[in-house]
N, CA, C and O of each residue as an XYZ file, in Angstrom:
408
protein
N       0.827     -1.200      0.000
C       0.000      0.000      0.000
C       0.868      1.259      0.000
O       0.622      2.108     -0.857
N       1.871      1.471      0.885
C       2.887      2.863      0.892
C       3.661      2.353     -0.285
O       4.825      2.483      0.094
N       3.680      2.045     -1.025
C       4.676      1.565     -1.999
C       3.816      2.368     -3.385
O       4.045      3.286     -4.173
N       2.916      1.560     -3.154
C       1.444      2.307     -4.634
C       1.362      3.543     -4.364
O       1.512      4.360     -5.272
N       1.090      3.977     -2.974
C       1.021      5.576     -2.378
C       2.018      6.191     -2.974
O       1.643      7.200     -3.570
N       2.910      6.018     -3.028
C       3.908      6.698     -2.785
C       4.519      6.998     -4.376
O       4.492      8.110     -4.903
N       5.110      5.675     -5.055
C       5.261      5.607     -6.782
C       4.633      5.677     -7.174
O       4.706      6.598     -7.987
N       3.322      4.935     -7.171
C       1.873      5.324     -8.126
C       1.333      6.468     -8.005
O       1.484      7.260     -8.935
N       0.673      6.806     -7.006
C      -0.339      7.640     -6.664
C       0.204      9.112     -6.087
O      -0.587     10.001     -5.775
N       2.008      9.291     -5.962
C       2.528     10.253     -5.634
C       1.602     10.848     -4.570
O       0.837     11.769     -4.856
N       1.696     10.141     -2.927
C       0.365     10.825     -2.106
C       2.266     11.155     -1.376
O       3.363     10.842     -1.837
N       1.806     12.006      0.077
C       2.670     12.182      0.572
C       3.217     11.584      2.012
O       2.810     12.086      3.060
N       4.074     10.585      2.016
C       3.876      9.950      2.995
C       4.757     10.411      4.430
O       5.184      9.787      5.402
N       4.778     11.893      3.985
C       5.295     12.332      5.500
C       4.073     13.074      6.016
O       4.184     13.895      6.926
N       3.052     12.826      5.511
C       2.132     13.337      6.228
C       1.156     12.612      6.671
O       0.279     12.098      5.975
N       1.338     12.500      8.565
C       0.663     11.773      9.185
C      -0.918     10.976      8.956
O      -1.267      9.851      9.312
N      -1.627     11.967      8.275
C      -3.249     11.489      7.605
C      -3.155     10.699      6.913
O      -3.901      9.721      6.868
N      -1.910     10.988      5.957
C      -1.957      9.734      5.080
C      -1.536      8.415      5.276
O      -1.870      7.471      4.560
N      -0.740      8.351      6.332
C       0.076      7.117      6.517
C      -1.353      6.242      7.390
O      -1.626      5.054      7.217
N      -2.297      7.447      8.562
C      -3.278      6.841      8.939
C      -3.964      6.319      7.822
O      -3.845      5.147      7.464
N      -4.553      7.003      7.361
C      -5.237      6.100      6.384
C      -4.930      5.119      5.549
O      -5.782      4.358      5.089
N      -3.520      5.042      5.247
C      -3.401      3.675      4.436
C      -3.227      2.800      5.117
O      -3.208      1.756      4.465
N      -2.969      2.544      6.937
C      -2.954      1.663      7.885
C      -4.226      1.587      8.104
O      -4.193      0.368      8.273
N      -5.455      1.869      8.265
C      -7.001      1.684      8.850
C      -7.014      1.238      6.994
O      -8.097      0.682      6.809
N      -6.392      1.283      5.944
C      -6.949      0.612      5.181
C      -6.907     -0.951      4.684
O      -7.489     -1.815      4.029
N      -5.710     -0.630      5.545
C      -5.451     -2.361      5.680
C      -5.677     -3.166      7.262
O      -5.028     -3.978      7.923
N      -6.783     -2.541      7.399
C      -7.071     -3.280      9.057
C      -6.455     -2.623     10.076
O      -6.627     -3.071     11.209
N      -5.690     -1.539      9.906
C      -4.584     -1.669     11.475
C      -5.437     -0.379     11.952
O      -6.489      0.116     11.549
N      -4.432     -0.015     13.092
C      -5.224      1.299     13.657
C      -4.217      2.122     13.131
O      -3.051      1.802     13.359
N      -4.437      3.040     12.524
C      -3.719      3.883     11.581
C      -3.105      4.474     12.978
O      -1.977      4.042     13.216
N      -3.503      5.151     13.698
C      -3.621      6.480     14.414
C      -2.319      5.869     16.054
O      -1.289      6.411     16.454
N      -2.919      4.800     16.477
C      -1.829      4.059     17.150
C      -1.034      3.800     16.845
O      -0.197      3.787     17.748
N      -0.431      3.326     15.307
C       0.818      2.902     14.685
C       1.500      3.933     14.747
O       2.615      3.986     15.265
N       0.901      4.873     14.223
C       1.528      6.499     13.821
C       2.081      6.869     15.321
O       3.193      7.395     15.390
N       1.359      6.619     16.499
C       1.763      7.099     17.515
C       3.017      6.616     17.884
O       3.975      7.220     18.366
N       2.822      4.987     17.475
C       3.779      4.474     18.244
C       5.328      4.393     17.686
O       6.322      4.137     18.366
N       5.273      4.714     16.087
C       6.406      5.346     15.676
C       7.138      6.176     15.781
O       8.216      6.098     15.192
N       6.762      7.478     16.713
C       7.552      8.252     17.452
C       8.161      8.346     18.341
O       8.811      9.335     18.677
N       8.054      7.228     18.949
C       8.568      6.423     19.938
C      10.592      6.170     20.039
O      11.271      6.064     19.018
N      11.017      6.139     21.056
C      12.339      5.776     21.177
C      12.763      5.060     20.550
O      13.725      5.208     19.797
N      11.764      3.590     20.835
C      12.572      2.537     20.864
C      12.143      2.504     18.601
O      13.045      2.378     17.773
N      11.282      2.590     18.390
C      11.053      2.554     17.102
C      12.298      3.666     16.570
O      13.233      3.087     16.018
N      12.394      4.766     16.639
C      13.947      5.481     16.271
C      14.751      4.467     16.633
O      14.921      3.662     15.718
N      15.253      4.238     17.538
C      16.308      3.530     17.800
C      16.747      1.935     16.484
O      17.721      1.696     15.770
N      15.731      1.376     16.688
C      15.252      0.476     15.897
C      15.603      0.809     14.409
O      16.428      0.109     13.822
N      15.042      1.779     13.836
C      15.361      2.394     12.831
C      16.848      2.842     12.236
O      17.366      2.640     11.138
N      17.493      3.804     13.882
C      18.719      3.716     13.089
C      19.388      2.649     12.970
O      20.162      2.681     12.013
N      19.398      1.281     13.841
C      19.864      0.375     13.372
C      19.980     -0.781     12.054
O      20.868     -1.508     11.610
N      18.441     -0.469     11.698
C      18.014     -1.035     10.559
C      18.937      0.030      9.058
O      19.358     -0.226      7.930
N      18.879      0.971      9.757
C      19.408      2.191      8.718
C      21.117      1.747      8.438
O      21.684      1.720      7.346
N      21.650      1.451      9.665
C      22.903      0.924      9.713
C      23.476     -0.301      8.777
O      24.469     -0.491      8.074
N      22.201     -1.084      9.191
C      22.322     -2.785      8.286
C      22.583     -2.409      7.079
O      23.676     -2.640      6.561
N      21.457     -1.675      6.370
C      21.204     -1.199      5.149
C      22.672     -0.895      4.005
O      23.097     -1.339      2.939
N      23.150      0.416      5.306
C      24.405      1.024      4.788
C      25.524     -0.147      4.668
O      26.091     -0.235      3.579
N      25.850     -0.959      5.593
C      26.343     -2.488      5.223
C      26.471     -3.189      4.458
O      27.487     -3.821      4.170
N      24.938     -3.217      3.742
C      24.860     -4.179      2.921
C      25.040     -3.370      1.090
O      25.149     -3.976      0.024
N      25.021     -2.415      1.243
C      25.106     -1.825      0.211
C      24.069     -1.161     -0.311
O      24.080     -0.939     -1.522
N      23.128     -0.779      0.384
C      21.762      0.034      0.064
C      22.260      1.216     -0.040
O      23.035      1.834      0.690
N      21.457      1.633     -1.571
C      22.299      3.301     -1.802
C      21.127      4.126     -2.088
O      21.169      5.352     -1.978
N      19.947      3.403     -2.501
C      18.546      4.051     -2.561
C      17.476      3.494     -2.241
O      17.615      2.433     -1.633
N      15.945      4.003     -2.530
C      15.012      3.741     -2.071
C      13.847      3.328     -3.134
O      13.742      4.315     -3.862
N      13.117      2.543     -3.474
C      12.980      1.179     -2.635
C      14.233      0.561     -2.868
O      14.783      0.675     -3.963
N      14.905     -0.305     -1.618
C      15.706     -1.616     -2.271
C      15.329     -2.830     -1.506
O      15.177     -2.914     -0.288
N      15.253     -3.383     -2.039
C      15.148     -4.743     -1.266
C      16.234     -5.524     -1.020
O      17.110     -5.428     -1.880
N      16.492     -6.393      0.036
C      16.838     -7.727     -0.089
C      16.654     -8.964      0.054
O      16.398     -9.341      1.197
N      16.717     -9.888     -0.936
C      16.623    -10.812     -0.872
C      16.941    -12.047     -1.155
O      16.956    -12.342     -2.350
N      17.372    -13.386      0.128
C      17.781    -14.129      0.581
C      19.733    -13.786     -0.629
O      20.278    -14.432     -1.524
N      20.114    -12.321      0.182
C      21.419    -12.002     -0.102
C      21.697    -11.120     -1.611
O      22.728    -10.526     -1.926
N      20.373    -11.257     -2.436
C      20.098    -10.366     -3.548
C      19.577     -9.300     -3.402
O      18.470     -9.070     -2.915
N      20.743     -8.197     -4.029
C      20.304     -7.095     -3.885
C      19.474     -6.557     -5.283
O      19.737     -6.957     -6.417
N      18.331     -5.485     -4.919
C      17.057     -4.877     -6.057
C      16.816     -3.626     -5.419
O      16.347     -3.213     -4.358
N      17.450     -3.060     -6.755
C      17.050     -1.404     -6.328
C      15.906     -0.775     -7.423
O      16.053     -1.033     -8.618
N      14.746      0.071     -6.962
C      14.166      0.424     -7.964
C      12.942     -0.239     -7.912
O      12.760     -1.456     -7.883
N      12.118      0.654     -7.901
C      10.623      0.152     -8.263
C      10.024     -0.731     -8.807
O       8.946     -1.312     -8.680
N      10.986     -0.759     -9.521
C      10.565     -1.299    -11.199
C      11.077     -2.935    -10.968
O      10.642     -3.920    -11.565
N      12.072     -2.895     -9.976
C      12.511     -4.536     -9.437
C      11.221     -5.365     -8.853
O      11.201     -6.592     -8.767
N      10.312     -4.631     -8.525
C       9.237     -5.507     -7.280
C       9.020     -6.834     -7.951
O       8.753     -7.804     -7.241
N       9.133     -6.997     -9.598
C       8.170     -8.102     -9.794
C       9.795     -9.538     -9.779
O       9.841    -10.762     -9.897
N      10.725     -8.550     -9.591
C      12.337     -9.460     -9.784
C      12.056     -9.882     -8.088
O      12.196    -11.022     -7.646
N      11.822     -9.222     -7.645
C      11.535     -9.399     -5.850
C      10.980    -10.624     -5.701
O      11.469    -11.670     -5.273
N       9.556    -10.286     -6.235
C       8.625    -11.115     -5.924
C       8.945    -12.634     -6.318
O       8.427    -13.684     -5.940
N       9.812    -12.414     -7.063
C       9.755    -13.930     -8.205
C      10.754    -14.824     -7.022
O      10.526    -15.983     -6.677
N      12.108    -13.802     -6.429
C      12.732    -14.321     -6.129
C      12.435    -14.827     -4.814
O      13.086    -15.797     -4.426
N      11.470    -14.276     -3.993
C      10.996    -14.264     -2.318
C      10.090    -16.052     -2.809
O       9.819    -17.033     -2.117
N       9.948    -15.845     -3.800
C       9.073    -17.021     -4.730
C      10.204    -18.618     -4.749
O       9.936    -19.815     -4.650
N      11.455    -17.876     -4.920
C      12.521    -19.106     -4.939
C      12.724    -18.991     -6.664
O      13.105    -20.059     -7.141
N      12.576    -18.118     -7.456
C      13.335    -17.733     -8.518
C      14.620    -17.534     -9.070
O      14.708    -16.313     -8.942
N      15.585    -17.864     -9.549
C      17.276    -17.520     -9.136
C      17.591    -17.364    -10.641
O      16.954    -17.988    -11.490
N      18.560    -16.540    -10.934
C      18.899    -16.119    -12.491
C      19.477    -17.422    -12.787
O      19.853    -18.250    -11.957
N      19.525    -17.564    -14.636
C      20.567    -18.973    -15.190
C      21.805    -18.853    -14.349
O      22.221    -17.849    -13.773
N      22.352    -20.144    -14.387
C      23.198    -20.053    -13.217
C      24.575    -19.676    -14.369
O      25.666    -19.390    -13.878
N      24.406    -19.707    -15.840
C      25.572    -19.433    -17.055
C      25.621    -17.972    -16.685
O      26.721    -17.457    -16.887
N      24.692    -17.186    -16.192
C      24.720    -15.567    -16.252
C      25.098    -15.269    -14.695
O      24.908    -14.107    -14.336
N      25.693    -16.328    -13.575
C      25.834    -16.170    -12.308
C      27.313    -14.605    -12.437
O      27.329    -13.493    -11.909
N      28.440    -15.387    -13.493
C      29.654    -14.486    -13.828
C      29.887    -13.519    -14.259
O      31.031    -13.067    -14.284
N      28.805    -12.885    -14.752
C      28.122    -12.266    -16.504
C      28.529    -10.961    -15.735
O      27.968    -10.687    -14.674
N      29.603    -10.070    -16.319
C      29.489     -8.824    -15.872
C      29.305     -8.036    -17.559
O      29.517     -8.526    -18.668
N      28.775     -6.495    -17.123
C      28.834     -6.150    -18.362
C      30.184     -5.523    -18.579
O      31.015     -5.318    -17.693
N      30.328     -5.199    -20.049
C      31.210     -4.018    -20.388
C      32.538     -4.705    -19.868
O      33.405     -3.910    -19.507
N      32.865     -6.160    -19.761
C      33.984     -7.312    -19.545
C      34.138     -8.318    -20.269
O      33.154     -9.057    -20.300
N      35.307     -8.735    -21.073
C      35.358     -9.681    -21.523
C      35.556    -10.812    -20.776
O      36.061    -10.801    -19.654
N      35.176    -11.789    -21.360
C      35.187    -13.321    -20.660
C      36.337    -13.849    -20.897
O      36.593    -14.980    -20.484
C-alpha cells in the first residue's frame, strides 16, 4: 500500500493522515501505529536497521533484499517477488558482468 502511495499515486507519505489512512486501510489502527512510531525505541530500531542497510550496500530507495540479492528500484518488485518465490537467475549468467570480456 505505501509503496502504490507513494510511486503510483505520488500521495505524501510524511504526512501523518496519510500514513493513517493507508494503515485503517489495511485493518490496522492507523492512528496508534503512527503514535507508536515516534517512539524511542522505534527510532532507535530504525537507526539500526538504517545501519544494516548502509552495510549491505543500500544506496537508494525502494531496495530490497533478498535471501542475499540485492534490487534497487521500483521497477525490481516483480524481480523481488519472483525471487521471495525461490526464482534464481541462469546459473551461465551467475559471472556475466557487463562491459567485460570473458
Amino acid at each position: 500500500a505505501f509503496f502504490a502511495a507513494y510511486w503510483s499515486d505520488q500521495r505524501d507519505l510524511a504526512d501523518p493522515a496519510v500514513l493513517i489512512q493507508l494503515l485503517n486501510s489495511r485493518g490496522l489502527d492507523g492512528a496508534a501505529v503512527v503514535e507508536r512510531s515516534r517512539g524511542d525505541p522505534i527510532r532507535s530500531d530504525l537507526r539500526g536497521r538504517t545501519d544494516e542497510a548502509i552495510a549491505r550496500g543500500v544506496f537508494g530507495a525502494p531496495t530490497f533484499v533478498v535471501d542475499g540479492a540485492l534490487f534497487w528500484g521500483q521497477d525490481r518488485v516483480e524481480l523481488v517477488i519472483a525471487t521471495a518465490k525461490g526464482w534464481r537467475p541462469r546459473a551461465d549468467l551467475d559471472d556475466f558482468h557487463f562491459n567485460q570480456e570473458r
